[in-house]
C-alpha positions in Angstrom: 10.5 -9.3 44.0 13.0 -11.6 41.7 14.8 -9.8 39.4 13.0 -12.0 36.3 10.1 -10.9 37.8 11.1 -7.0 37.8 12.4 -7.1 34.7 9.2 -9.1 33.1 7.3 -5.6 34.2 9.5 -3.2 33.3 9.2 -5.2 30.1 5.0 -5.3 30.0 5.1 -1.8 31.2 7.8 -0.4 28.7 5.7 -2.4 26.1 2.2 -1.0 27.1 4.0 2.4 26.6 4.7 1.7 22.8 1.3 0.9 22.3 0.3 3.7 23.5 2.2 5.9 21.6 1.1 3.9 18.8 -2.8 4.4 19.3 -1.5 8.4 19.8 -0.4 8.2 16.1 -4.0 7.1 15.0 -6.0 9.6 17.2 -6.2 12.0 14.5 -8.8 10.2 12.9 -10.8 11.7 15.7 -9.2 15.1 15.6 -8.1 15.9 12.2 -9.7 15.7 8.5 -9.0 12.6 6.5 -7.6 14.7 3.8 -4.9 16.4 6.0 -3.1 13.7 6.7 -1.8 10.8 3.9 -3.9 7.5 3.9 -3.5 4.5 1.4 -6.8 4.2 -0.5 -6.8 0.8 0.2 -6.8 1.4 4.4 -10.2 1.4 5.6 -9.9 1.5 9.3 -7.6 0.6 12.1 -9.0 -0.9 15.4 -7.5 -2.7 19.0 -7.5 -6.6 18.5 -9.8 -8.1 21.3 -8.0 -10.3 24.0 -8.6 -13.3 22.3 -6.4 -12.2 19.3 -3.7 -10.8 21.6 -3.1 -14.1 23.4 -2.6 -15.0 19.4 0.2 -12.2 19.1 -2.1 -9.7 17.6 -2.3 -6.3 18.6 -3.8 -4.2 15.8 -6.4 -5.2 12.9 -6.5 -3.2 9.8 -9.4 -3.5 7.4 -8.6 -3.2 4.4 -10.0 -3.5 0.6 -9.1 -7.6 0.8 -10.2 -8.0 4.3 -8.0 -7.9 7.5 -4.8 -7.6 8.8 -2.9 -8.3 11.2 0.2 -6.5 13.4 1.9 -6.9 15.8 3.8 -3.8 18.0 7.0 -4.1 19.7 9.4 -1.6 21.0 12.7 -3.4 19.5 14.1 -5.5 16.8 15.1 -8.2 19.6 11.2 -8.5 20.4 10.2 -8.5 16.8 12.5 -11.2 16.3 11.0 -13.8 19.7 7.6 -12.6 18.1 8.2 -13.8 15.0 10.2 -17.0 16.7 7.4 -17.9 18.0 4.0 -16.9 15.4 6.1 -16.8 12.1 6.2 -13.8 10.0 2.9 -14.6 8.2 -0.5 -13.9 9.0 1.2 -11.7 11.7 3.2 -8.2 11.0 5.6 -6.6 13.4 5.6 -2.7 13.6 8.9 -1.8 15.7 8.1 1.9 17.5 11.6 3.4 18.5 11.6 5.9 21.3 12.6 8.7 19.3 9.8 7.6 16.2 7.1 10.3 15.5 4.0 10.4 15.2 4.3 10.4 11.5 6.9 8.2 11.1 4.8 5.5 13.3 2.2 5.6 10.6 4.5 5.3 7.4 5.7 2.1 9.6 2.1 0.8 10.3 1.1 1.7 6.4 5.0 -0.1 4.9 4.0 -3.2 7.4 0.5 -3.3 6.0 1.4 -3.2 2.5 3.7 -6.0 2.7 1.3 -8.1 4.1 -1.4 -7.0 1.6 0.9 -7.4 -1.2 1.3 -11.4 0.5 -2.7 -11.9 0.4 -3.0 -10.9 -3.3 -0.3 -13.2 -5.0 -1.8 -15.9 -2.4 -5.2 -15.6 -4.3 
């Protein structure tokens, strides 16, 4: 094996891992009451993007009370950046997941990401 071509799987594999963690973060919805853990009012429900929408750079659709939207995880700033490089910053968010991030602190990220980009479809309308 070429080194590219180890490092382009340590790379997928290192990068399935964050997402991962990042579906860990939203398995309380199964476990836990709603009221337990903070929610905005406006976030409906959070769901995997099919594989059609990940060959678009979508990992994550949130519904939300003006319709979807759309993230993107990464597991650095230097992949946030080539994602955004190469979808732009807009329909698309980018949720970065630090090794050390918990739980909890993967959510307020997914919820700060989602309110930016709701805050961009209301002054669009």
């Amino acid at each position: 094996m070429k080194v590219s071509q180890l490092i382009g799987e340590i790379g997928r594999k290192r990068g399935q891992e964050t997402e991962n963690r990042f579906w860990r973060a939203f398995a309380y919805k199964k476990e836990v009451p709603f009221s337990q853990i903070y929610e905005p009012s406006w976030f409906y429900e959070i769901y995997q993007a099919s594989a059609e929408k990940e060959r678009k750079g979508i990992d994550v659709i949130i519904r939300t009370d003006i319709g979807k939207i759309f993230l993107n995880i990464k597991s650095s700033q230097r992949g946030k950046k080539e994602h955004q490089r190469r979808y732009g910053d807009w329909p698309i968010g980018v949720v970065v997941i630090n090794h050390d991030d918990s739980d909890e602190k993967i959510r307020q990220k997914t919820f700060a990401a989602s309110q930016i980009l709701r805050q961009k479809c209301l002054q669009r309308r």
